[in-house]
C-alpha positions in Angstrom: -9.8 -35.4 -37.7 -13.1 -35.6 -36.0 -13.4 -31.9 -35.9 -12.0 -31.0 -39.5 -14.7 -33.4 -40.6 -17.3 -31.4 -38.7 -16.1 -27.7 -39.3 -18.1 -27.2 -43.3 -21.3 -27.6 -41.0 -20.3 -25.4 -38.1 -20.3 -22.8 -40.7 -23.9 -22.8 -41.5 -24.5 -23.9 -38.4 -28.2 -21.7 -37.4 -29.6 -23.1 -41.5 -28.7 -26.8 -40.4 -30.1 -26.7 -37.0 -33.7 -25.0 -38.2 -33.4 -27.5 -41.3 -32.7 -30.6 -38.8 -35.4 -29.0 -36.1 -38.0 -29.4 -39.2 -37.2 -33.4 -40.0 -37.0 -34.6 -36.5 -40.3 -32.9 -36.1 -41.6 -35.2 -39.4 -39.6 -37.8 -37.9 -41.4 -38.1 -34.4 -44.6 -37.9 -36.3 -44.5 -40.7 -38.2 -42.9 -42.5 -35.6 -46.3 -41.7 -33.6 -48.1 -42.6 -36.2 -46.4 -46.3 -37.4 -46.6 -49.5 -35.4 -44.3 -50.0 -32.3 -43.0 -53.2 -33.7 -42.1 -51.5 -37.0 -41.0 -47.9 -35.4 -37.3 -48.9 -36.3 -38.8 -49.9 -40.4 -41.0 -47.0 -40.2 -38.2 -44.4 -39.1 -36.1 -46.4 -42.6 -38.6 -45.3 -44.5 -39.3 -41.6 -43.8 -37.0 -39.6 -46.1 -35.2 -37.0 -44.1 -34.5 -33.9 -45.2 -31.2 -32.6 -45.2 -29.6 -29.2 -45.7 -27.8 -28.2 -49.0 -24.1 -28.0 -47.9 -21.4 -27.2 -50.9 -18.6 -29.2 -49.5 -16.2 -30.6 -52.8 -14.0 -32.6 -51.2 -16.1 -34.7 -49.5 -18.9 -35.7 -51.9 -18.9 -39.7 -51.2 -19.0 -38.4 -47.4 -22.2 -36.4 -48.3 -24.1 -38.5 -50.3 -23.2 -41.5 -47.2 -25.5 -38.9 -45.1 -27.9 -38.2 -47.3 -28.9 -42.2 -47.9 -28.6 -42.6 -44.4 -26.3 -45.6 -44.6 -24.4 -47.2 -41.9 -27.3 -45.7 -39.2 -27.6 -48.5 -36.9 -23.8 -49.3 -36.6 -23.2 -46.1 -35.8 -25.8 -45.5 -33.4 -24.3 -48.4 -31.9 -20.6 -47.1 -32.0 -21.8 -43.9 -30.9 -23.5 -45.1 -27.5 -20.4 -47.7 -27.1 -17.9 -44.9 -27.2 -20.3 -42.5 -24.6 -20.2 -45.3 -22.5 -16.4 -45.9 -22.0 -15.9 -42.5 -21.8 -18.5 -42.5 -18.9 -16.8 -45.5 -17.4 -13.8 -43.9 -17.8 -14.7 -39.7 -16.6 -17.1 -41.0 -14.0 -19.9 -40.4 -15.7 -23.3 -43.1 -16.4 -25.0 -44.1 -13.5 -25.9 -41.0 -10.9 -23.4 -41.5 -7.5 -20.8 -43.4 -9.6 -17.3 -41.3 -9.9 -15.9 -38.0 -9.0 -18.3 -35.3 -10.6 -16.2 -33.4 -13.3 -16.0 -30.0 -14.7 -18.7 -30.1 -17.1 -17.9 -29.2 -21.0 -21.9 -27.0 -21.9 -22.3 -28.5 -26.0 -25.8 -29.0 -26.8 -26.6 -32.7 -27.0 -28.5 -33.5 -30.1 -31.5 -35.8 -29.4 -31.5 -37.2 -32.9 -28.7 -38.1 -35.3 -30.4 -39.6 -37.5 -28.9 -37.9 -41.2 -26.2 -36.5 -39.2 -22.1 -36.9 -39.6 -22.5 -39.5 -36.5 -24.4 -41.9 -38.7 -22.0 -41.1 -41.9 -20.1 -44.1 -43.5 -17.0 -43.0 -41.5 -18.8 -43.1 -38.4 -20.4 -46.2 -39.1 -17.2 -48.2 -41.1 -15.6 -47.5 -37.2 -15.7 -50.0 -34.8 -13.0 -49.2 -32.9 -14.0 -47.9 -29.1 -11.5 -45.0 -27.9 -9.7 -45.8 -24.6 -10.6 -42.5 -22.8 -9.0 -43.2 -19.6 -5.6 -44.5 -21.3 -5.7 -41.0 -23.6 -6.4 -38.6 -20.6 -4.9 -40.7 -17.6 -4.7 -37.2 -15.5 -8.1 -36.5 -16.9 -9.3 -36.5 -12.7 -7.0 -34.7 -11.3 -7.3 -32.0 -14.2 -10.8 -31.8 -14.5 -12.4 -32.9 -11.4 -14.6 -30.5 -9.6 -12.6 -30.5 -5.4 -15.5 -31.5 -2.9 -16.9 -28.8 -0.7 -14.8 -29.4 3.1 -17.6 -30.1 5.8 -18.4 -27.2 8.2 -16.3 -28.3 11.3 -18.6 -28.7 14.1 -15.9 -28.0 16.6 -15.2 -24.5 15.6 -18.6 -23.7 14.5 -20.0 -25.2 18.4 -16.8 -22.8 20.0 -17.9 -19.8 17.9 -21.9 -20.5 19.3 -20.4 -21.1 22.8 -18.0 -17.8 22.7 -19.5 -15.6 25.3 -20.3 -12.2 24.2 -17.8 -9.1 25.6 -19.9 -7.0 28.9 -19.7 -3.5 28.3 -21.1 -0.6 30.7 -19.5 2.4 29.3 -21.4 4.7 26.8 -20.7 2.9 23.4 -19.2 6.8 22.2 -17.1 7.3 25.7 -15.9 3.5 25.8 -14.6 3.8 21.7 -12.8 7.2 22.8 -11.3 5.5 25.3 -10.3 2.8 23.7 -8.7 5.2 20.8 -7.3 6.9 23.6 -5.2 4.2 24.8 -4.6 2.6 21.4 -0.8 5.1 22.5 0.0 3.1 25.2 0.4 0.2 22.7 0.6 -3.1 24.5 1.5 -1.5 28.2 -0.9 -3.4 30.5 -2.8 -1.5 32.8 -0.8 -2.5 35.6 2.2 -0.4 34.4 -0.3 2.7 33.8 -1.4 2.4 37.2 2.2 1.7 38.5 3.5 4.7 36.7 0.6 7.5 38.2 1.2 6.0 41.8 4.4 6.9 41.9 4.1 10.2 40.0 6.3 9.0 37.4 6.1 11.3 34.2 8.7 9.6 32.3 7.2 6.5 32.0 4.2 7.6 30.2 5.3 11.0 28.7 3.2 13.9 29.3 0.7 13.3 26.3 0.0 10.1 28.3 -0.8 12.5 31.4 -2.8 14.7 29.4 -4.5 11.9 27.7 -5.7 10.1 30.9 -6.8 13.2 32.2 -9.3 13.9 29.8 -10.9 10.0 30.5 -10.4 10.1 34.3 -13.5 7.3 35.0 -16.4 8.9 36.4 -18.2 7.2 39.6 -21.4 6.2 38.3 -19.3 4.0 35.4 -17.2 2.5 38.8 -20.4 2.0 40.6 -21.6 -0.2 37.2 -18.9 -2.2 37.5 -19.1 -3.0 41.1 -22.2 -3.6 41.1 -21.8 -6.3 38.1 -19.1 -7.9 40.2 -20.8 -7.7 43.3 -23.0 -9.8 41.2 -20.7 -12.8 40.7 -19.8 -11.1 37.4 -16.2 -12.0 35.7 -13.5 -9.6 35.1 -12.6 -11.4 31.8 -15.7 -10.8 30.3 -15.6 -6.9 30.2 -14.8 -4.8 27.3 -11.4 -3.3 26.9 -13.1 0.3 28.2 -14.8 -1.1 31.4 -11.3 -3.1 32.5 -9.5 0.6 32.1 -12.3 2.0 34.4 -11.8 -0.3 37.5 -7.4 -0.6 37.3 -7.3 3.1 37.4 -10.3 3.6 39.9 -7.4 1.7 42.3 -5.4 5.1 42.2 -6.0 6.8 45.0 -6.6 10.8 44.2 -6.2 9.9 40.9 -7.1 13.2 39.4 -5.0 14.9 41.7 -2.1 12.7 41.1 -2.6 13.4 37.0 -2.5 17.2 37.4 0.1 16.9 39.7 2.1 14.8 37.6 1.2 17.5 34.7 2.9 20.3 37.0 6.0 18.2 36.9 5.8 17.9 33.2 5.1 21.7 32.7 6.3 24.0 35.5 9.4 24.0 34.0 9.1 25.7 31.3 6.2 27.4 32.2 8.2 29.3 34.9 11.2 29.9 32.1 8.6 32.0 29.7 7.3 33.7 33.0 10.2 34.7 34.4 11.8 35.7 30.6 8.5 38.1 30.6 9.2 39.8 33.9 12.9 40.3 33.0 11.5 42.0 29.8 9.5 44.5 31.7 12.2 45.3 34.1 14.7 45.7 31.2 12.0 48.0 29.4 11.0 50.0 32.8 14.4 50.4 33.9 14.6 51.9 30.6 12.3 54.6 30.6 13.5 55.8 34.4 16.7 55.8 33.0 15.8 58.5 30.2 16.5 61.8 29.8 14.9 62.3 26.3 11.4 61.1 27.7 11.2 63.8 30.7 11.8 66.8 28.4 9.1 65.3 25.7 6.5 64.5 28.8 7.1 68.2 29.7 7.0 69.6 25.9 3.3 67.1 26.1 2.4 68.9 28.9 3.3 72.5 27.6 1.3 71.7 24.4 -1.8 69.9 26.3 -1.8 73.2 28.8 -2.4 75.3 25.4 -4.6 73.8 23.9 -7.3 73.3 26.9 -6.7 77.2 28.7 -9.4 78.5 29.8 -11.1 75.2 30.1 -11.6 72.1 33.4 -8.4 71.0 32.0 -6.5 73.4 31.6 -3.8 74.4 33.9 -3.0 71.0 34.4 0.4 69.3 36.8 0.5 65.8 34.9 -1.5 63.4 32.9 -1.1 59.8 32.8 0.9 58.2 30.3 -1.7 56.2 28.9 -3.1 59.7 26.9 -0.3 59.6 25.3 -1.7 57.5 22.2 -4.3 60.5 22.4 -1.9 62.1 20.4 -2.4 60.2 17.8 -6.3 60.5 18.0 -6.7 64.0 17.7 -6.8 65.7 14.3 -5.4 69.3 13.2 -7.1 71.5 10.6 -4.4 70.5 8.2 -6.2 66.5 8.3 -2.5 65.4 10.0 -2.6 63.8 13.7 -1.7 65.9 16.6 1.1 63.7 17.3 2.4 64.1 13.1 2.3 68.1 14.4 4.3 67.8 17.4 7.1 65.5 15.4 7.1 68.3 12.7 7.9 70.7 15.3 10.7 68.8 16.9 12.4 68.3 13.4 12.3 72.0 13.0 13.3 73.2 16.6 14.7 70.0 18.3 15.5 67.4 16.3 17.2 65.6 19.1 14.4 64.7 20.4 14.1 62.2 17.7 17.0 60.2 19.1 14.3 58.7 22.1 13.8 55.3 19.7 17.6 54.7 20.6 16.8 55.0 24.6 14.0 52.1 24.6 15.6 48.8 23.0 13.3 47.1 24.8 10.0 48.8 25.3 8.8 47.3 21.8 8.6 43.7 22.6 7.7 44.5 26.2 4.4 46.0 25.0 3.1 43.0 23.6 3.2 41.5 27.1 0.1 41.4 29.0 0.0 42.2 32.3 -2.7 40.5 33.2 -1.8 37.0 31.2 1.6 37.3 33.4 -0.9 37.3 36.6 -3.0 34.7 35.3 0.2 32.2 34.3 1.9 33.2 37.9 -1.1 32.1 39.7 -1.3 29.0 37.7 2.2 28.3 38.8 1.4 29.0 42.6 -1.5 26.3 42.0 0.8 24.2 40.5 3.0 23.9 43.3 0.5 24.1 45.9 -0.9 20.9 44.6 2.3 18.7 44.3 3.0 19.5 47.7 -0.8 18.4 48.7 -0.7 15.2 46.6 2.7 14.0 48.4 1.6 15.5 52.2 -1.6 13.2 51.9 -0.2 10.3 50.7 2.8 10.2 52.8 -0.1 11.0 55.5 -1.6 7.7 54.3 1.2 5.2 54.6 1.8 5.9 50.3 5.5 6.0 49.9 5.2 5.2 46.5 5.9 8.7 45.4 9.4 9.1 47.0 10.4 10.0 43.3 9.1 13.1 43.6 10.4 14.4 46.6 13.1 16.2 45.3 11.3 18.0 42.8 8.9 18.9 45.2 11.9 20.4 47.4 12.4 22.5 44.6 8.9 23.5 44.1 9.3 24.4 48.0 12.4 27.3 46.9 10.8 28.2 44.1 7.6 29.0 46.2 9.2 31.3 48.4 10.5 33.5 45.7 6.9 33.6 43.8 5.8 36.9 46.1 8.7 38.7 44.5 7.7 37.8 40.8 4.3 38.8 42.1 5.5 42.2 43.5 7.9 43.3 40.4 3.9 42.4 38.6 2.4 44.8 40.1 4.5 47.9 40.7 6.2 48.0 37.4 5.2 51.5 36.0 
C-alpha cells in the first residue's frame, strides 16, 4: 500500500527533489534565524513549498501534505518504526547485531511536507513488528563474517624451508620434463633397472632419454660438496636427487649405450644384412649375364671409334662407372650418345634390349650405399665390442648384477665372428 501511495511522486521524481532541495534550504534559514526555544513554532510557521502533482484520486491525501497536518505524530511514528526495525535487523547503536546486507535508498534529511508527515502517516500509530514479518530476515540477509587467517597454517607456510637446487635452472627443468615418462618409478627402480642392463624395464626411449641427461661431474661434485656440508637430501630439488641416485651406477654411460645395443642390434643387423644379400643378389646377377658381355664389347667397339687416332684410342677396357658417360655425351642430332646406341640396337639387335629382364635386382641395389653399409657394420662391431666390455669389467669387479645379459652377450660373441665375412662380401663386391 505503502508503495502504491508513493509511486505518482516517483514519477516526477528529479521536479520534486530540486522543488523539496529549494524549501529545506528556506527551511534551515529561518530555522537559523528564529529562536531555539521557538525553532519547533518557527519551522510551523514557514510555508513550504510543495511541487504541483496532478494526482485525482487522492486529493484529501494532497491537500493533508500541503497544510502539513499530522507533522509531529508522524515524525514520531516514523522514528518509532526505524527503531524497531533497528532493534529487530540489528541495526541502532554501532557493535549491536549481525551487520546486514545493506538496501542503498537515499535517506531524506527532512520530511517535513512529505508523504511521511501525510494524514495517513500520521492517523497510524501502529508500530510494524519487523522481526515477527521477516523472522529469517538474518539468515537471508546477513552479511557471513570474514574466517580469521589461521595462524597455524599461515606459521607452517613461513616455516616451510625452501627446495636446494644446484642444477642450471634450464638443464634441471629438462630434466625434470625428461623424467615426467617414468611417471611415479622411484629412482631406485631406474637405477636398479641400468645395473642390471635391463632394457625391458624402462623401454628403450627410457635408455635414450637418460642418455641424453647422463649427470655431469661438476653437478655431482655440487652435491657432494653440499652434503659434505651437513646438507639434507630432502631438501634438494627433484633434478639434483636424479643427479646423485644415478651417479651410484657405476660406468653408467657405458652401461646406457650398452643397454642401447641390446635394444638396437637387432634390427640394426636385420637391415644390414638384408642390404648385403641385395648386392649379392644384384652382383651375382650381372656375372651371370650374357646380354651385358656382348653390350660391354659393342661399348667398347663404339668408344674405340670414336677416340682413333687419339691417347684413348685403341683401348682393352674401361671401367664401368663411364658407362653413365653415355648418357653425357651429345650427337650432332641434340640426342645422347647413349639414345644413339639404343637406336642402333632396335635396328640391328633388338635383343639386346631384353638386358632389363637379366637384372631384377640391380635397381633397388643401386640405391645402396656402399659406404653407409661400412659405416652401419662398424657401428655394429662397436656395438658388440662394448657389451662385451661393460659385462668383462663388471664381472671383473665383483658386479653380478648383469647376469641377464649373458646370454645375449653369447650371441653377440657368434655373431662377432661372422662380422669379417659381411665385411669381406663389402668390399669385393664388383
Amino acid at each position: 500500500i505503502l508503495a502504491l501511495g508513493m509511486f505518482p511522486f516517483m514519477l516526477q521524481r528529479k521536479k520534486f527533489r530540486d522543488e523539496a532541495e529549494k524549501a529545506m534550504a528556506l527551511q534551515t534559514q529561518q530555522r537559523e534565524l528564529a529562536p531555539k526555544s521557538g525553532a519547533a513554532a518557527a519551522v510551523e510557521g514557514v510555508p513550504t513549498p510543495l511541487p504541483s502533482v496532478a494526482v485525482g484520486s487522492t486529493p484529501s491525501f494532497l491537500e493533508g501534505i500541503a497544510s502539513g497536518k499530522g507533522k509531529t505524530k508522524a515524525a514520531t511514528t516514523g522514528a518509532a518504526g526505524n527503531s524497531g526495525l533497528n532493534r529487530a535487523v540489528g541495526g541502532g547503536p554501532a557493535g549491536v547485531g549481525p551487520k546486514m546486507r545493506q538496501f542503498h535508498w537515499d535517506v531524506m534529511v527532512d520530511t517535513a511536507g512529505t508523504i511521511w508527515e501525510s494524514d495517513h502517516m500520521a492517523d497510524d500509530d501502529s508500530e510494524i513488528d519487523v522481526a515477527a514479518l521477516f523472522p529469517d530476515l538474518e539468515e537471508a540477509l546477513a552479511v557471513a563474517a570474514p574466517k580469521p587467517a589461521s595462524k597455524t597454517a599461515g606459521a607452517a607456510e613461513k616455516a616451510k624451508p625452501k627446495q636446494v637446487t644446484m642444477v642450471e635452472p634450464k638443464r634441471s627443468q629438462n630434466i625434470c620434463i625428461m623424467l615426467a615418462q617414468f611417471g611415479r618409478k622411484p629412482f631406485s627402480d631406474i637405477v636398479k633397472a641400468v645395473n642390471e642392463l635391463d632394457v625391458d624395464a624402462i623401454g628403450l626411449s627410457g635408455v635414450t632419454a637418460l642418455l641424453d641427461f647422463v649427470p655431469e661431474e661438476s653437478e655431482r661434485a655440487m652435491i657432494d660438496e653440499y652434503i659434505a656440508n651437513g646438507g639434507q637430501m630432502d631438501m634438494l630439488g627433484k633434478a639434483e636427487k636424479y643427479v646423485i641416485s644415478v651417479s651410484e651406477v657405476p660406468m653408467l654411460k657405458q652401461r646406457l649405450m650398452a643397454m642401447n645395443v641390446k635394444c638396437t642390434f637387432g634390427d640394426d643387423l636385420t637391415h644390414l644384412e638384408e642390404d648385403i644379400e641385395l648386392v649379392i643378389a644384384a652382383t651375382a646377377e650381372v656375372q651371370g649375364s650374357t646380354r651385358f658381355p656382348k653390350l660391354l664389347k659393342l661399348v667398347l667397339q663404339l668408344g674405340n671409334a670414336l677416340n682413333e687416332g687419339s691417347a684413348k684410342g685403341g683401348a682393352q677396357g674401361f671401367k664401368i662407372s663411364n658407362l653413365m658417360k653415355l648418357a653425357q655425351t651429345k650427337t650432332n642430332h641434340g640426342t645422347t650418345l647413349l639414345a644413339y646406341l639404343v637406336s642402333s640396337m632396335e635396328k640391328l639387335n633388338p635383343d639386346m634390349l631384353q638386358l632389363e629382364h637379366e637384372f631384377p635386382s640391380t635397381k633397388e641395389s643401386a640405391r645402396k650405399s656402399g659406404t653407409q653399409m661400412t659405416t652401419d657394420f662398424k657401428k655394429l662391431e662397436r656395438g658388440v665390442t662394448l657389451v662385451e666390455n661393460v659385462i668383462k669389467i663388471g664381472l671383473g669387479q665383483g658386479d653380478n648384477r648383469c647376469t641377464n645379459t649373458l646370454s645375449f652377450a653369447s650371441t653377440l660373441s657368434h655373431l662377432h665372428s661372422s662380422l669379417p665375412i659381411m665385411s669381406h662380401t663389402l668390399h669385393t663386391r664388383p
